[in-house]
N, C-alpha and C positions, 0 to 999 in steps of 0.2 A: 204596038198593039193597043187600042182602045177598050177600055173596062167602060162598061156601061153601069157600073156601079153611081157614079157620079146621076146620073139621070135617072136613075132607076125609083119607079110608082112605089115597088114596097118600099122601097128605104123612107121615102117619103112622108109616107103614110106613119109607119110607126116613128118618124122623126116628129110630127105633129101632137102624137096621143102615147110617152113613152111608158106608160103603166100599162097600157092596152097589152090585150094576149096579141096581136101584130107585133107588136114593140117587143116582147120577151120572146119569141116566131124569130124576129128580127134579129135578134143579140146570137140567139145560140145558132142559127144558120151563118154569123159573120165565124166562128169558129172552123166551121167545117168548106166554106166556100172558096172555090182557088180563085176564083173572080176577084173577090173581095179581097183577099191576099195581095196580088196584083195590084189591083187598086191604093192599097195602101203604101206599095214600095212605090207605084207612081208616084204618088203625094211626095212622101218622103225625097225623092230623087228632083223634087220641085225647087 
């Protein structure tokens, strides 16, 4: 399965500016996101 989390503009974006309301948008959407889940046992399984 590909997670698009890796490419993904918001991550981006609040990776650039991480005090920005994007950036803290950004933090508490990786809690609730099954994408981002994923994405992370990808990594992990790297």
């Amino acid at each position: 399965m590909e997670v698009k989390c890796e490419n993904c503009a918001f991550r981006r974006k609040a990776e650039k500016n991480p005090k920005s309301f994007k950036a803290r948008l950004w933090r508490w959407h990786t809690k609730i996101c099954p994408g981002w889940k994923a994405y992370q046992k990808q990594l992990a399984q790297k």
